[in-house]
SETIGU-651104 format. One record per residue: x, y, z of N, C-alpha, C in turn; residue number from 1; residue in one letter. Coordinates in pm, whole numbers, plus 50000, padded with zeros to 5 digits. Atoms other than C-alpha are relative to their C-alpha. Layout:
# residues N
node n.X->X, n.Y->Y, n.Z->Z, ca.X->X, ca.Y->Y, ca.Z->Z, c.X->X, c.Y->Y, c.Z->Z, seq->NUM, type->A
...
This chain:
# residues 81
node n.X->50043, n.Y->50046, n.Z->50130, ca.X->49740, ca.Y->51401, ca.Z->50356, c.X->49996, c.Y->49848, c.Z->49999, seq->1, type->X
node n.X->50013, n.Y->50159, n.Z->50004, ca.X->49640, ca.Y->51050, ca.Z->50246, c.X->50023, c.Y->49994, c.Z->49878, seq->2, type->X
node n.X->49977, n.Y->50067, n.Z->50123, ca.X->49813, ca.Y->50824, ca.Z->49986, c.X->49960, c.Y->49873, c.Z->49939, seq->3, type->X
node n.X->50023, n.Y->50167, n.Z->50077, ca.X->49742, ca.Y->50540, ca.Z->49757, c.X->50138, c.Y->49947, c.Z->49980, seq->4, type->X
node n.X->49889, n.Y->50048, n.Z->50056, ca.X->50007, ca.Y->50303, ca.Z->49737, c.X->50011, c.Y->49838, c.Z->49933, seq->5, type->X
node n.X->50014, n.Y->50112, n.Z->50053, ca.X->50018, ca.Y->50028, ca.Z->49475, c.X->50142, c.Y->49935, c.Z->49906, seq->6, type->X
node n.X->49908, n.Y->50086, n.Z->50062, ca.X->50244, ca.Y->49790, ca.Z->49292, c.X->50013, c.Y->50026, c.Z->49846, seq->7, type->X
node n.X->50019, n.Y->49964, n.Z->50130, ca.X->50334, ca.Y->49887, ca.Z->48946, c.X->49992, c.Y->49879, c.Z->49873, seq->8, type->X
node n.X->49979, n.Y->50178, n.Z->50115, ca.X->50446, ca.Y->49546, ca.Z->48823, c.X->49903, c.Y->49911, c.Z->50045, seq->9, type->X
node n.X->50159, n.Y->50124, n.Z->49984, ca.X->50177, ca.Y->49305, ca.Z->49013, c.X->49839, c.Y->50079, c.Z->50000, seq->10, type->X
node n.X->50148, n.Y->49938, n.Z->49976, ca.X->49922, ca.Y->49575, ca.Z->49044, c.X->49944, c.Y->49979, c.Z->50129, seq->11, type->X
node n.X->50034, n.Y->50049, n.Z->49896, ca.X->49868, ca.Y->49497, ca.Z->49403, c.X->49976, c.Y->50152, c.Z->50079, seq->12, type->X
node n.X->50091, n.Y->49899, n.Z->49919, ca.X->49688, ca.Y->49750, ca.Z->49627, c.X->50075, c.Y->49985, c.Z->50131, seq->13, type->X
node n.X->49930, n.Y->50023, n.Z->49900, ca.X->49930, ca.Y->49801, ca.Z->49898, c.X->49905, c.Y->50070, c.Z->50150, seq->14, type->X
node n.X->50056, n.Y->49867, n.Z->49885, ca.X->49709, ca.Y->50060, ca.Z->50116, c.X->49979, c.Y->50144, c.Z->49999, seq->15, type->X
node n.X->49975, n.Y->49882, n.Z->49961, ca.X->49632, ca.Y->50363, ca.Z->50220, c.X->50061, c.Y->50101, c.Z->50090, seq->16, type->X
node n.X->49925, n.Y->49988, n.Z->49857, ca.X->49840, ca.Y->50539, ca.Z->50467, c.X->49985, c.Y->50175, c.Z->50001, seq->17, type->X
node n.X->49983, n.Y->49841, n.Z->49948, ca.X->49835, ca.Y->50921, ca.Z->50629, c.X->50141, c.Y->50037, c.Z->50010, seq->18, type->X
node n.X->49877, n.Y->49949, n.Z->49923, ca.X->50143, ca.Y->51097, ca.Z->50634, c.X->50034, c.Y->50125, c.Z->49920, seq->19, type->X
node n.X->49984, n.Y->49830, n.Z->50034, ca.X->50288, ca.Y->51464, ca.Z->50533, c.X->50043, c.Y->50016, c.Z->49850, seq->20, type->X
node n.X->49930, n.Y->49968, n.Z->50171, ca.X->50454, ca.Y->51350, ca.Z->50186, c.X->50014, c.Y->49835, c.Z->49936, seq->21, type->X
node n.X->49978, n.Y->50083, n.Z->50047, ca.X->50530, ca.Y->51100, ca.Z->49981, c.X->50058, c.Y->49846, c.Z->50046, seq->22, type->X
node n.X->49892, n.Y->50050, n.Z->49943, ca.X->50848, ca.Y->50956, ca.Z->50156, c.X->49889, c.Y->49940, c.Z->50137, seq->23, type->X
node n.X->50112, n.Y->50053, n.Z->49867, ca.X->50628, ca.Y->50935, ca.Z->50487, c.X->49894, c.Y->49891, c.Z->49974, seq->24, type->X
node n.X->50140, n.Y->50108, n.Z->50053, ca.X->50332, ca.Y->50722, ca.Z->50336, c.X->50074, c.Y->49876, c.Z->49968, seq->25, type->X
node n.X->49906, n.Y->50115, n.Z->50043, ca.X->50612, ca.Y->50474, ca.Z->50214, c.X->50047, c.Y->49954, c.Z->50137, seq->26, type->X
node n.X->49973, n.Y->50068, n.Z->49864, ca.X->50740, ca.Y->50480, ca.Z->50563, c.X->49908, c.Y->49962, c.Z->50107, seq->27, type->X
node n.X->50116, n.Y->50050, n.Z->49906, ca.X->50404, ca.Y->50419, ca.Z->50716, c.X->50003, c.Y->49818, c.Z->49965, seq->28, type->X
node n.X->50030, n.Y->50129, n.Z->50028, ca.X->50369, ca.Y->50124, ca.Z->50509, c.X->50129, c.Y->49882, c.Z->50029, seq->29, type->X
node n.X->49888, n.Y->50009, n.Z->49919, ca.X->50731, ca.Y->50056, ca.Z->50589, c.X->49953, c.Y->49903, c.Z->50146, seq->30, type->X
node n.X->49993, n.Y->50005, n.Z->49877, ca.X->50657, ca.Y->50035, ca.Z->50968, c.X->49854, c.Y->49904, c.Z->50021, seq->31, type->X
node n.X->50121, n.Y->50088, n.Z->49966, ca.X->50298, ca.Y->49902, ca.Z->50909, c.X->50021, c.Y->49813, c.Z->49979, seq->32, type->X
node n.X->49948, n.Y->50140, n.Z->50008, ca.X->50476, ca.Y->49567, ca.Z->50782, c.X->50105, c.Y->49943, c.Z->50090, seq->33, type->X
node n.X->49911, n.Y->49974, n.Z->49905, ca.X->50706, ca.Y->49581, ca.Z->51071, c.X->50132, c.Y->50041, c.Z->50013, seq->34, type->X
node n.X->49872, n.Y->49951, n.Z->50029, ca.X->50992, ca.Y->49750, ca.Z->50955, c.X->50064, c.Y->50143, c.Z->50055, seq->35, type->X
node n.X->49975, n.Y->49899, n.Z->49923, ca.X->51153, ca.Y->50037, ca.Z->51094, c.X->49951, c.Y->50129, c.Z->49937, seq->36, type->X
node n.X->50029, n.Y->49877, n.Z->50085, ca.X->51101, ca.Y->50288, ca.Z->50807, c.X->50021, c.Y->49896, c.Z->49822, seq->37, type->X
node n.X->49970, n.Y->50097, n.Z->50179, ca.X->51134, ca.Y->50186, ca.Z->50398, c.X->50127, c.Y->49985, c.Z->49963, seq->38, type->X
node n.X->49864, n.Y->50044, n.Z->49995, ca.X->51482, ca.Y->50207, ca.Z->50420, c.X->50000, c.Y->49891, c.Z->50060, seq->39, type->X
node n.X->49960, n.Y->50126, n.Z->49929, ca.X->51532, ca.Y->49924, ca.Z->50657, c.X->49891, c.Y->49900, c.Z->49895, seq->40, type->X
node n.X->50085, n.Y->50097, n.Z->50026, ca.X->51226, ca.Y->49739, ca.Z->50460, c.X->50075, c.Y->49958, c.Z->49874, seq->41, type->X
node n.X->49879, n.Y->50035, n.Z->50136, ca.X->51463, ca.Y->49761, ca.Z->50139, c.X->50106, c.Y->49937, c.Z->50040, seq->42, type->X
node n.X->49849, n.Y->50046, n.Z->49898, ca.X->51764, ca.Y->49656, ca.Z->50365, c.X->49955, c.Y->49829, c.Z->49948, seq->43, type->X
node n.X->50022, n.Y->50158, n.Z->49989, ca.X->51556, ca.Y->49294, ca.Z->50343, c.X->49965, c.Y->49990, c.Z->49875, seq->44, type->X
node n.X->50115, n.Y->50029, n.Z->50112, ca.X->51309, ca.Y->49319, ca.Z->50057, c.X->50034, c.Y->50114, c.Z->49865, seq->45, type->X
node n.X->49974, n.Y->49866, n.Z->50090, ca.X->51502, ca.Y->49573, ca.Z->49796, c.X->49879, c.Y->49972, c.Z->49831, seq->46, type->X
node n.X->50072, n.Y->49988, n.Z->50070, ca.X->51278, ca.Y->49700, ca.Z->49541, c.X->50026, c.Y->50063, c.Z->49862, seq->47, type->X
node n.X->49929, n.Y->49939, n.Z->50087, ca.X->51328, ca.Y->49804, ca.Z->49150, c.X->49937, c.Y->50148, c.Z->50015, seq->48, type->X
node n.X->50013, n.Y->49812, n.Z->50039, ca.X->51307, ca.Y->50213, ca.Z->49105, c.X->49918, c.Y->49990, c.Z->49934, seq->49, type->X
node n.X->50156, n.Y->50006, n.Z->50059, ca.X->50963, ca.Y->50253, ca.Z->49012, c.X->49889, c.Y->49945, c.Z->50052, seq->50, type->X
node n.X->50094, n.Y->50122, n.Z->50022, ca.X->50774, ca.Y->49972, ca.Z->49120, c.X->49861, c.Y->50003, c.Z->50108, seq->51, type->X
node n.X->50078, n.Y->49935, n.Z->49942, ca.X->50592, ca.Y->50153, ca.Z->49375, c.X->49909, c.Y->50164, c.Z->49919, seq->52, type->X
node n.X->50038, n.Y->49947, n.Z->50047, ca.X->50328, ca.Y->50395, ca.Z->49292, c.X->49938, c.Y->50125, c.Z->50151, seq->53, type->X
node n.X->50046, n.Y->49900, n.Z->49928, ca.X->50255, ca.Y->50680, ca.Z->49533, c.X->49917, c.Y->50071, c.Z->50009, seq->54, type->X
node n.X->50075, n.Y->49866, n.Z->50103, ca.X->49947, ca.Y->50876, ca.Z->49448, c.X->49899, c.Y->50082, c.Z->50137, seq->55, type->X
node n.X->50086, n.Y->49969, n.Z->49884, ca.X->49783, ca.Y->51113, ca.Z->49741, c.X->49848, c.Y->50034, c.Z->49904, seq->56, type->X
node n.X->50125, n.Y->49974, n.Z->50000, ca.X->49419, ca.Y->51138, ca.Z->49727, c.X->49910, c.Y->50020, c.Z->50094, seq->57, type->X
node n.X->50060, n.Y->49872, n.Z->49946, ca.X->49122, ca.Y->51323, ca.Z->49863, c.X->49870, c.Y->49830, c.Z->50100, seq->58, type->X
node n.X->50045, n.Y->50108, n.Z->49888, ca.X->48880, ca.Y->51126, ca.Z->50126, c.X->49886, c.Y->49929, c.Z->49942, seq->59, type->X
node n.X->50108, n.Y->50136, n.Z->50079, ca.X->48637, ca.Y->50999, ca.Z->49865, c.X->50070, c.Y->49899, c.Z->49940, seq->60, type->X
node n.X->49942, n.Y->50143, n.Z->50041, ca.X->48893, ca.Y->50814, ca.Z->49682, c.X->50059, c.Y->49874, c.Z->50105, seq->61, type->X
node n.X->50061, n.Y->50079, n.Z->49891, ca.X->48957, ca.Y->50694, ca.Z->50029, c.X->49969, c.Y->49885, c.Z->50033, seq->62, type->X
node n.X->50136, n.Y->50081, n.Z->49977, ca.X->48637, ca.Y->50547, ca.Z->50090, c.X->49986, c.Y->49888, c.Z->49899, seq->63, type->X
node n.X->50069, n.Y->50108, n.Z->50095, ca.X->48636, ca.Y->50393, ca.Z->49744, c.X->50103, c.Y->49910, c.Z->49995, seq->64, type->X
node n.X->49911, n.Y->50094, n.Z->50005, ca.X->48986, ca.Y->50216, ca.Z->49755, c.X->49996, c.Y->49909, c.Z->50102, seq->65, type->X
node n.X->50039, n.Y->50081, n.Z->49881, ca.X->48903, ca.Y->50086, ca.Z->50104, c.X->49879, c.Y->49904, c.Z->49953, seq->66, type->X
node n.X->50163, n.Y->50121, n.Z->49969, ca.X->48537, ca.Y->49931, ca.Z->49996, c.X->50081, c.Y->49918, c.Z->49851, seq->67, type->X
node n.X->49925, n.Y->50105, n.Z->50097, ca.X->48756, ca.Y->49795, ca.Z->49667, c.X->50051, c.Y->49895, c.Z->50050, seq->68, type->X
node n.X->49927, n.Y->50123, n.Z->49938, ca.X->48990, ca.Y->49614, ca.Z->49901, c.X->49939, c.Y->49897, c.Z->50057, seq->69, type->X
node n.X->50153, n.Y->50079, n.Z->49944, ca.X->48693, ca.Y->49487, ca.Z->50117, c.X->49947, c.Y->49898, c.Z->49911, seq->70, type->X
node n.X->50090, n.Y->50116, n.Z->50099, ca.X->48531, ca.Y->49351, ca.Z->49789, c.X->50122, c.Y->49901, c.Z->49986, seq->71, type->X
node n.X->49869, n.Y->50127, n.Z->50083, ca.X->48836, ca.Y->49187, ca.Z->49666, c.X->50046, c.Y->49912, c.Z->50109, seq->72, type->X
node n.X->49947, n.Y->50141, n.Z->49950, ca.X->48933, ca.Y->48972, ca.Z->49947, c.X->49872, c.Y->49969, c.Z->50113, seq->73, type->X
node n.X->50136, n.Y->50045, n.Z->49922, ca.X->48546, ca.Y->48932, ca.Z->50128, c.X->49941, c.Y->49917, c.Z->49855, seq->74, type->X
node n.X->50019, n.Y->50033, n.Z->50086, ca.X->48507, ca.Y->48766, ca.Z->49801, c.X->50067, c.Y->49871, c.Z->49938, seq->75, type->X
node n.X->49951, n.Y->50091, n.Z->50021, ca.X->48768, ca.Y->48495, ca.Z->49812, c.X->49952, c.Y->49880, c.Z->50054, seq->76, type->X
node n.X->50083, n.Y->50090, n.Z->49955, ca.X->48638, ca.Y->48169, ca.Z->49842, c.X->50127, c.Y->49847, c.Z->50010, seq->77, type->X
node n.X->49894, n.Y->50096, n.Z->49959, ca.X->48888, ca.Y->47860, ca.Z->49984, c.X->49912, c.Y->49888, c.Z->49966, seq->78, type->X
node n.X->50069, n.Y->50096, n.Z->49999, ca.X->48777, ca.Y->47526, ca.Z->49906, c.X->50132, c.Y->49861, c.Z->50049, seq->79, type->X
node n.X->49929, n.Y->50054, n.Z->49932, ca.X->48908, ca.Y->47261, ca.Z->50096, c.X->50007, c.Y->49828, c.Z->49913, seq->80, type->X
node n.X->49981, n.Y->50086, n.Z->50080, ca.X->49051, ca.Y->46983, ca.Z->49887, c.X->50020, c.Y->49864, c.Z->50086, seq->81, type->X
């Protein structure tokens, strides 16, 4: 299964990740930031109860949270002061 995982308080679009449940998709993203699992990533970076949002979805939403992310930072523009 594939999850959405976003920020409840900044609203931030953490990813999508594959894994069998809930717990797993947290520890993808966990390990995808280089952490061992989300336990150890809390060990450094503890988080309030809630503030993650977990939501599995089907392979069109997918497609559309991926070309969201795409827009939103192929869209940032740096200007060099």
């Amino acid at each position: 299964m594939k999850y959405s995982i976003s920020n409840n308080y900044s609203g931030l679009e953490m990813g999508v990740y594959e894994a069998a449940n809930e717990e797993g998709a947290l520890d993808a993203m966990a390990k995808d930031a280089g952490y061992q699992d989300h336990a150890d990533a809390c060990k450094v970076a503890p988080i309030w109860d809630g503030e993650f949002s977990v939501v599995e979805i089907s392979e069109d939403i997918k497609n559309i949270v991926e070309k969201r992310l795409r827009a939103k930072f192929s869209t940032v523009n740096f200007e060099v002061i």
